[in-house]
PALO-299084 format. One record per residue: chain; x, y, z of N, C-alpha, C, O in turn. Coordinates in Angstrom, 1 decimal, m for minus. Layout:
N
("A",(X,Y,Z),(X,Y,Z),(X,Y,Z),(X,Y,Z)),
...
//
This chain:
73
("A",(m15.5,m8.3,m28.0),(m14.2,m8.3,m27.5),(m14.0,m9.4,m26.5),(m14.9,m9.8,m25.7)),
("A",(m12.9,m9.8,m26.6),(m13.4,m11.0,m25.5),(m11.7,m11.1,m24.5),(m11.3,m10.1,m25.1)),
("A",(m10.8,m11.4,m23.9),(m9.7,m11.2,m23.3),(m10.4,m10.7,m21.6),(m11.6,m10.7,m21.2)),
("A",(m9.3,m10.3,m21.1),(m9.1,m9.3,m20.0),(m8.8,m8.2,m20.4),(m7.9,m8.1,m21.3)),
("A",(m9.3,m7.2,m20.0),(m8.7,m5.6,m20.1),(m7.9,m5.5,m18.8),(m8.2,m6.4,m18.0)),
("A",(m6.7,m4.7,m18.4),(m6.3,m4.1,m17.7),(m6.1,m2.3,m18.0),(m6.1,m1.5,m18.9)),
("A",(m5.9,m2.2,m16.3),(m5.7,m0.9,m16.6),(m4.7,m0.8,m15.9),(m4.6,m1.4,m14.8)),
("A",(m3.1,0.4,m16.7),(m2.5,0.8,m15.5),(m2.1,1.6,m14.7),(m1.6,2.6,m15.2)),
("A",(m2.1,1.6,m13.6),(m2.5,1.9,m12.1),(m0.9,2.3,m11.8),(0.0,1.4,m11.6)),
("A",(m0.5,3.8,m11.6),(0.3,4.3,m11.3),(0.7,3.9,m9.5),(m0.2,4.2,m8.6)),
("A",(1.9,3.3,m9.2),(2.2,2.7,m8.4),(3.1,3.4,m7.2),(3.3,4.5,m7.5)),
("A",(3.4,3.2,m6.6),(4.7,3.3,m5.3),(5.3,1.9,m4.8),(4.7,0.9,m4.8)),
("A",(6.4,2.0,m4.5),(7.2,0.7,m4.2),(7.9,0.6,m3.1),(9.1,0.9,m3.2)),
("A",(7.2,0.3,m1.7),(7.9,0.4,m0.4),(8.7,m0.7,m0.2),(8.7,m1.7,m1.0)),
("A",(9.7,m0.5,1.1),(10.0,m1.6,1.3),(9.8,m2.8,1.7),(10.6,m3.7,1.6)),
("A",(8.1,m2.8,2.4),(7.0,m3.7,2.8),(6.3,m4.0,1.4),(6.4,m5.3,1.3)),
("A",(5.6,m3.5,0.4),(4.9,m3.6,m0.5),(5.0,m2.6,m1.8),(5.9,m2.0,m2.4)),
("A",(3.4,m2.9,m2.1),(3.3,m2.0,m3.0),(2.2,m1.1,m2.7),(1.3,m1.4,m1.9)),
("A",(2.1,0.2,m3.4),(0.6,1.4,m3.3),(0.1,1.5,m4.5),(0.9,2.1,m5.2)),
("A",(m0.9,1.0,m4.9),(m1.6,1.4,m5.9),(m2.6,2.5,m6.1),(m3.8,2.3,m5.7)),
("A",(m2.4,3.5,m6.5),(m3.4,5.1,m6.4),(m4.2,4.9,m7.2),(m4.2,5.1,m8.4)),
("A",(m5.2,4.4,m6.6),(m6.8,4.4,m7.2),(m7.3,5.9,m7.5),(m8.0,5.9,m8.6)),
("A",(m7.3,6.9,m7.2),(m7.7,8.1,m7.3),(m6.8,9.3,m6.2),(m5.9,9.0,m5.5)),
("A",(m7.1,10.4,m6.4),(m6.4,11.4,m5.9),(m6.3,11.5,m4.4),(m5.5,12.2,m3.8)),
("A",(m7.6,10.7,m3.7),(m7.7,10.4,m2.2),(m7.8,9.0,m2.0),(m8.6,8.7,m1.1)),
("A",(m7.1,8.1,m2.8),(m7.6,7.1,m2.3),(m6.7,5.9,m3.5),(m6.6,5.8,m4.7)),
("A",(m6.0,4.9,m2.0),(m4.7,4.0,m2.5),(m5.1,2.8,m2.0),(m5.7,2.6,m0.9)),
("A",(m4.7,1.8,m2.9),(m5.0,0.0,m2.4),(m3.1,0.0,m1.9),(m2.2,0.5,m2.5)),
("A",(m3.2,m0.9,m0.4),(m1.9,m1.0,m0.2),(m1.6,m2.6,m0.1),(m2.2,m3.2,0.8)),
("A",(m0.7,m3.3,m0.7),(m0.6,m4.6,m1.1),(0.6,m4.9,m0.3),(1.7,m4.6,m0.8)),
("A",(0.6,m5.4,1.1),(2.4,m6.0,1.8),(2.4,m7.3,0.6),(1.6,m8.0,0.1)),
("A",(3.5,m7.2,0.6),(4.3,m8.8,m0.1),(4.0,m9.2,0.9),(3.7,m8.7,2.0)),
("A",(3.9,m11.0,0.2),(4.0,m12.2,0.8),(4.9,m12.3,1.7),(6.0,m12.1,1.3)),
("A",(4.9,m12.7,3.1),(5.7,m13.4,4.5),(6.7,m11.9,5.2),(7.8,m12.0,5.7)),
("A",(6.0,m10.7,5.1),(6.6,m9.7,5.3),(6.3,m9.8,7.0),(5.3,m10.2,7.5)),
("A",(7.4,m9.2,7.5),(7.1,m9.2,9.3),(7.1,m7.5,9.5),(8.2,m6.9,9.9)),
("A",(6.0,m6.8,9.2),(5.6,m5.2,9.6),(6.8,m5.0,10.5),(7.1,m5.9,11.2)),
("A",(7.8,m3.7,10.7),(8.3,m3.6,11.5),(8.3,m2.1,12.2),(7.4,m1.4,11.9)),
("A",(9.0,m1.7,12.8),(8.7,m0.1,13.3),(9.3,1.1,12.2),(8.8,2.2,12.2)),
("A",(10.2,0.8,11.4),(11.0,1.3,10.4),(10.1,1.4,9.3),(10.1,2.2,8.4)),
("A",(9.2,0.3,9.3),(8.2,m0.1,7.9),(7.3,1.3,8.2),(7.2,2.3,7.5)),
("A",(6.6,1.0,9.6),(5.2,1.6,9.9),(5.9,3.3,9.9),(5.1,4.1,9.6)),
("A",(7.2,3.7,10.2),(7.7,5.1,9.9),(7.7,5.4,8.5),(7.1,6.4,8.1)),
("A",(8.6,4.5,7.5),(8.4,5.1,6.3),(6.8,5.0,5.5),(6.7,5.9,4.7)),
("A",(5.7,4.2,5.7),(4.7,3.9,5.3),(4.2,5.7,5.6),(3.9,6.5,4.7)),
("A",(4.1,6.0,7.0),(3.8,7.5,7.3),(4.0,8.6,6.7),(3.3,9.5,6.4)),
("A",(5.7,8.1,6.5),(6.2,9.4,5.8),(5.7,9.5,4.1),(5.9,10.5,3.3)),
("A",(5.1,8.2,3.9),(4.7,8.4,2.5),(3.4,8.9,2.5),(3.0,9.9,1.8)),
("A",(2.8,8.1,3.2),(1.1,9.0,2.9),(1.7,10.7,3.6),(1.8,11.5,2.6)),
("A",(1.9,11.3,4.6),(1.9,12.4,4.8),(2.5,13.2,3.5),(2.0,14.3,3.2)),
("A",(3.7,12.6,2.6),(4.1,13.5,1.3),(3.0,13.3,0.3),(2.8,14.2,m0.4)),
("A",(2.3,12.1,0.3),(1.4,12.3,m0.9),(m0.2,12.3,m1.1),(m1.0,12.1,m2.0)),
("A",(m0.2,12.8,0.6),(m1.7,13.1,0.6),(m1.7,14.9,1.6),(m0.7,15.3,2.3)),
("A",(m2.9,15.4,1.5),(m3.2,16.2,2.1),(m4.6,16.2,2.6),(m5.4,15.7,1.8)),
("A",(m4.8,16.4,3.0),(m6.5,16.4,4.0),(m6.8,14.9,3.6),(m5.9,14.2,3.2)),
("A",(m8.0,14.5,3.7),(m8.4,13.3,3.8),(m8.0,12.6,2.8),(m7.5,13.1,1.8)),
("A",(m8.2,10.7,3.1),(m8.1,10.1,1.7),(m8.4,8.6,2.5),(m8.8,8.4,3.7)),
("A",(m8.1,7.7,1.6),(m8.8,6.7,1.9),(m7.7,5.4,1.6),(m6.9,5.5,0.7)),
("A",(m7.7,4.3,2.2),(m6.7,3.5,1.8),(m7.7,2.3,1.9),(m8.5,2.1,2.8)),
("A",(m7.6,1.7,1.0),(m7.6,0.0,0.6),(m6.8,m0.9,1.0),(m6.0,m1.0,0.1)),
("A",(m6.7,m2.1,2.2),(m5.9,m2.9,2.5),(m6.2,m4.0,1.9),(m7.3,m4.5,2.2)),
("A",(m5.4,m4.6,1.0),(m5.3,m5.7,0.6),(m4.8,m7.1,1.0),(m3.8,m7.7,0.6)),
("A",(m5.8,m7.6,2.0),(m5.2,m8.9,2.2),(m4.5,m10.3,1.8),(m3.8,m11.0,2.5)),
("A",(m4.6,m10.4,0.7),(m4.1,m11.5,m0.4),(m3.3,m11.8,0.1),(m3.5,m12.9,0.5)),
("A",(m2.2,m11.2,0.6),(m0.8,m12.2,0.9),(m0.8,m11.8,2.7),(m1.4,m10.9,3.3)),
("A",(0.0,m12.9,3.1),(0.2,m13.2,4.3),(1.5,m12.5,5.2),(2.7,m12.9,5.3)),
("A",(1.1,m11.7,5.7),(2.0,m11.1,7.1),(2.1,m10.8,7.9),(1.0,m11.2,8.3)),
("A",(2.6,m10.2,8.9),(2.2,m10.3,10.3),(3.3,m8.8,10.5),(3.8,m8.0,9.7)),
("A",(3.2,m8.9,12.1),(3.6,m7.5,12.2),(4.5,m7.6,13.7),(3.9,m8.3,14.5)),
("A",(5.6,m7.1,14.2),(6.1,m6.8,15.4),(5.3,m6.5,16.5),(4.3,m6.2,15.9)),
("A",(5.2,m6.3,17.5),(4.4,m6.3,18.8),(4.3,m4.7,18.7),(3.2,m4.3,19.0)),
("A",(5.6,m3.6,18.4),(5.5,m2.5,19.0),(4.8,m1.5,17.1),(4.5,m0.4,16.8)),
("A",(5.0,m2.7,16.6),(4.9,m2.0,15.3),(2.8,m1.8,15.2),(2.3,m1.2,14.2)),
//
């Protein structure tokens, strides 16, 4: 066989990025490119993991793209 395989990776779509759910405790989180983190970002980012996790889990930060973040964020 010769190509790339992919696999797909059930997703979430914030308004900072994207969540890729690697497993049932455990998500790669991708910000878009030139995103500025903000206090509204870092509240809904919360309110997402708190709806879709329960006891522990694990997050994957994905550096690839470039952004930065507000002072209070």
């Amino acid at each position: 066989m010769t190509g790339v395989q992919t696999c797909a990776l059930p997703i979430s779509i914030l308004s900072f990025g994207v969540i890729k759910h690697l497993g049932d405790q455990m998500s790669e989180v991708v910000v878009d490119e030139g995103v500025e983190i903000n206090d509204a970002m870092v509240d809904e980012f919360h309110t997402y993991l708190g709806e879709r996790y329960k006891g522990f889990f694990a997050l994957l930060i994905d550096k690839k793209n470039s952004y930065t973040y507000t002072f209070s964020a």
